[in-house]
N, C-alpha and C positions, 0 to 999 in steps of 0.2 A: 940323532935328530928325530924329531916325533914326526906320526906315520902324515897328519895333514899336512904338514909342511913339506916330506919327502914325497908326494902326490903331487904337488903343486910346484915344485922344481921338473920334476918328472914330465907332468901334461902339458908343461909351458915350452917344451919342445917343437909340441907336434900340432899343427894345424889342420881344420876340418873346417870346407866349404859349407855350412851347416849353420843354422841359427834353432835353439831350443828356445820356443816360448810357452812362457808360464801362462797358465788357463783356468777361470773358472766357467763351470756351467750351472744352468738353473737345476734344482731340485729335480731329479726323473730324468735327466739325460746320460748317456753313455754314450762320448765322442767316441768315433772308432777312425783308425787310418782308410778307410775303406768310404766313411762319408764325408772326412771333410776335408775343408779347400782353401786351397792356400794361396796367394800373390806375394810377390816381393817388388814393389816401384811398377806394378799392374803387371808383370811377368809372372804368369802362371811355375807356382814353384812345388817339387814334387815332397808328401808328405810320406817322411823317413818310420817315424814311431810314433809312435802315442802310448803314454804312462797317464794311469790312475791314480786315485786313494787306495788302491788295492798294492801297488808294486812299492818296492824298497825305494825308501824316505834316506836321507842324511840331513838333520837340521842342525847348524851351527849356531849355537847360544853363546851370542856373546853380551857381557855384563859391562855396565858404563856407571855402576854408581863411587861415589863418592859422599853423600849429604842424611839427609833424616835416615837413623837406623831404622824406624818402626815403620815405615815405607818399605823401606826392603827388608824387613823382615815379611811384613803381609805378601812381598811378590816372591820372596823365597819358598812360603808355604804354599803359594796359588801354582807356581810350577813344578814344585814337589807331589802333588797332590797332580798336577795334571800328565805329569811325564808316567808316571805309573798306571795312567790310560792306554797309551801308547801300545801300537801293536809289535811284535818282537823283530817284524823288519822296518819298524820304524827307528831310527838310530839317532840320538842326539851326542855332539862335541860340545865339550865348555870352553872355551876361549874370554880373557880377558880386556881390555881394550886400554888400561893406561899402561904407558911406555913403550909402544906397538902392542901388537897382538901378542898375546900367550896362551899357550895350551893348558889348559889344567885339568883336562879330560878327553879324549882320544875318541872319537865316535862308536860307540856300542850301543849293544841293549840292554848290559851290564846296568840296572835302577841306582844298584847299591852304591856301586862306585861313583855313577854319576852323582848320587844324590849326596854323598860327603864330599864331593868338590865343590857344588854348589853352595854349602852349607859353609865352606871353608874360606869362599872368595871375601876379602877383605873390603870394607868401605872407606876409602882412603884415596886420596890423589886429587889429578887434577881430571876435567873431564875430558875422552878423546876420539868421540864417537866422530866426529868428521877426522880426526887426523888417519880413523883407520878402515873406512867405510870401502876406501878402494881396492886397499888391499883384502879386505873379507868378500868383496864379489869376484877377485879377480882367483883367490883362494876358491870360493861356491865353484864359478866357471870351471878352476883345473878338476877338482873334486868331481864334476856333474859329468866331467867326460866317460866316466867310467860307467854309465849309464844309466845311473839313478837319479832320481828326483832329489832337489836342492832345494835347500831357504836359509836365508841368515834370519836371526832374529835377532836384535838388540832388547836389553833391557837397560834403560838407562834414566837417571834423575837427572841429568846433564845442567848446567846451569851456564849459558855463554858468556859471561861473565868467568867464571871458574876456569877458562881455558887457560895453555901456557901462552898462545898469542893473544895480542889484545886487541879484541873487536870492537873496541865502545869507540873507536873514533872522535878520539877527544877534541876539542875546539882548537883549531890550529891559533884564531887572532882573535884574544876574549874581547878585543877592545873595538870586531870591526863588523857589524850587525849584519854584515854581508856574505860574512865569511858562511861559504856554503856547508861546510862540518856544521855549522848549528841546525841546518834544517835536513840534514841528511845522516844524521848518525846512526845510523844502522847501515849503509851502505857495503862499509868492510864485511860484514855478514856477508850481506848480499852478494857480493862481489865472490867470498869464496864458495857459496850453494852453486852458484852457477857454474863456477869451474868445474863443482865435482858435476855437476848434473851432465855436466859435456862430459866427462870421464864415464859415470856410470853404465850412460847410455850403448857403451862399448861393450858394455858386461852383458851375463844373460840371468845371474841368479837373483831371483827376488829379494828384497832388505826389505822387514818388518821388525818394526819401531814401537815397543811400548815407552813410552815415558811415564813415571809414575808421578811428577808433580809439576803440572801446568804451573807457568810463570803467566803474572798480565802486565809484568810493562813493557814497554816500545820495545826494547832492544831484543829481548828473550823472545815477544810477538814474533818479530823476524826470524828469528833464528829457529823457532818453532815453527813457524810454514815453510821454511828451507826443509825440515823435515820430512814436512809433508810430500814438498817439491821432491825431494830425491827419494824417500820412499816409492813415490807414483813412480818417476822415471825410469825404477829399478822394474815397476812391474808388481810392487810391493806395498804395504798399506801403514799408516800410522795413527796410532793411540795415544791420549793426553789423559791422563786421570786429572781430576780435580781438587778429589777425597779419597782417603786409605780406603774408604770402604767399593768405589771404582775399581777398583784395579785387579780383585780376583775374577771380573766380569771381561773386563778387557785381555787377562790374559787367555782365559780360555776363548774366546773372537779370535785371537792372534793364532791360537795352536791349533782350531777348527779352520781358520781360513788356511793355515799352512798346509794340515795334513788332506785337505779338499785337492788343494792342488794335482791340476794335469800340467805335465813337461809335452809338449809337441816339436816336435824335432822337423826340419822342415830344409830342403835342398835352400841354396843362394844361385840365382841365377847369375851368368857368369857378369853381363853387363849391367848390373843392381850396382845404383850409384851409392855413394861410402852412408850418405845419409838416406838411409830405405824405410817407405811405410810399408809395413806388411799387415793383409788383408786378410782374417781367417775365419769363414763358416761354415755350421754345422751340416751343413747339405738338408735341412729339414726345418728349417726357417728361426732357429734357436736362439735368441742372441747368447753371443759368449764373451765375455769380461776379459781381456788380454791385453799387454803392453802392446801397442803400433809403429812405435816408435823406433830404432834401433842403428847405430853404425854400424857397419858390415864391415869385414877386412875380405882380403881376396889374396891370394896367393903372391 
């Protein structure tokens, strides 16, 4: 069994009253556990760690294409080119996304090896970034318990149309002007963004989302700000190129915004209802960028 998946069996044992949220701050700040402040549902909640850009990264790259080769080819080169920036305890995994999730590279600092896995991943299938989005935060989650900084990244051309299930919500009664399928056919989308977005919100590790070709009709519209939606929800950000020539712009935003990232570790108060806002400042009037949102579990 590869070693992400024998982590993620392993940590899915053990429970910690604890919520990590992911943080940016402005330009010239250094959050410390010493200045800032935490609530959880207006219960002051005690602040566990605070991780940098400085401390050991695991980013889990996982790939969603299927469609234009010279698309990803441009994004193959754009993070070829930026992973060999990377500093030696920053560590990236390659994971695949059609037919579940697959390993095809094992989190290292190892460039080499990662960068012929990358090179080697197939364009082919169907797309299945929502079929595996739960399981890759739920994977971050068991991973981050071990004390480092987390991020998924997707890269993916996704086309909702190209799914194995069918979201176009065909006209149930061509013959009946009434029939609400005609004026609601994006709905089925809709309907599944929001279950994940109830799911993800359970999670703690960020999902960032490049896509490398914006779609503009109705359907693909939806299913593109579902992205958006659960990208945010995760605590995480999403990118649409437009143009091949976008997208070696966007990826580097995407691996700047990742390796920015601070993980804030923070107590759950015992009586923090399951859906808790949590409140977090810099003690020095800073604003700070962070998901608020979050389910708690409890013992």
């Amino acid at each position: 069994m590869r070693t992400l998946l024998l982590l993620a069996s392993l940590s899915s044992l053990a429970f910690s009253a604890n919520v990590t949220l992911s943080v940016w701050v402005p330009d010239g700040v250094t959050p410390s556990q010493e200045k800032l402040a935490a609530s959880v549902a207006g219960v002051k909640a005690e602040i566990l760690s605070v991780q940098g850009p400085q401390d050991d990264l695991i980013l889990l790259l996982i790939t969603d294409l299927t469609g234009e080769q010279a698309l990803v080819d441009t994004a193959r080169a754009a993070i070829l080119e930026r992973i060999n920036t990377l500093e030696p305890n920053q560590l990236v995994g390659l994971m695949r996304s059609q037919d579940g999730l697959k390993v095809h590279a094992d989190p290292s600092a190892d460039r080499a090896v990662l960068a012929t896995a990358i090179k080697a991943v197939p364009v082919e299938g169907k797309a299945a970034l929502l079929n595996t989005i739960e399981t890759a935060t739920k994977l971050g989650d068991s991973v981050g318990k071990s004390g480092v900084r987390i991020a998924v990244l997707y890269i993916t051309d996704s086309d909702v149309a190209n799914y194995r299930e069918d979201y176009t919500n065909p006209v149930v009664n061509s013959s009946d002007n009434r029939d609400l399928s005609r004026r609601f056919s994006d709905s089925l989308i809709k309907e599944r963004i929001s279950r994940l977005v109830r799911s993800v919100r359970a999670t703690e590790t960020p999902v960032f989302v490049v896509h490398l070709n914006y779609r503009t009709d109705s359907l693909n519209d939806a299913y593109q700000s579902g992205l958006i939606e659960l990208a945010s929800a995760t605590g995480g950000q999403a990118w649409f190129s437009r143009s091949r020539g976008e997208i070696p712009g966007l990826i580097q935003s995407a691996f700047s915004r990742i390796q920015n990232l601070y993980s804030v570790k923070i107590t759950l108060p015992a009586a923090a209802p399951r859906e808790s806002d949590i409140a977090l400042s810099s003690g020095s009037g800073e604003a700070l960028q962070y998901r608020s949102r979050y389910v708690v579990a409890h013992p």
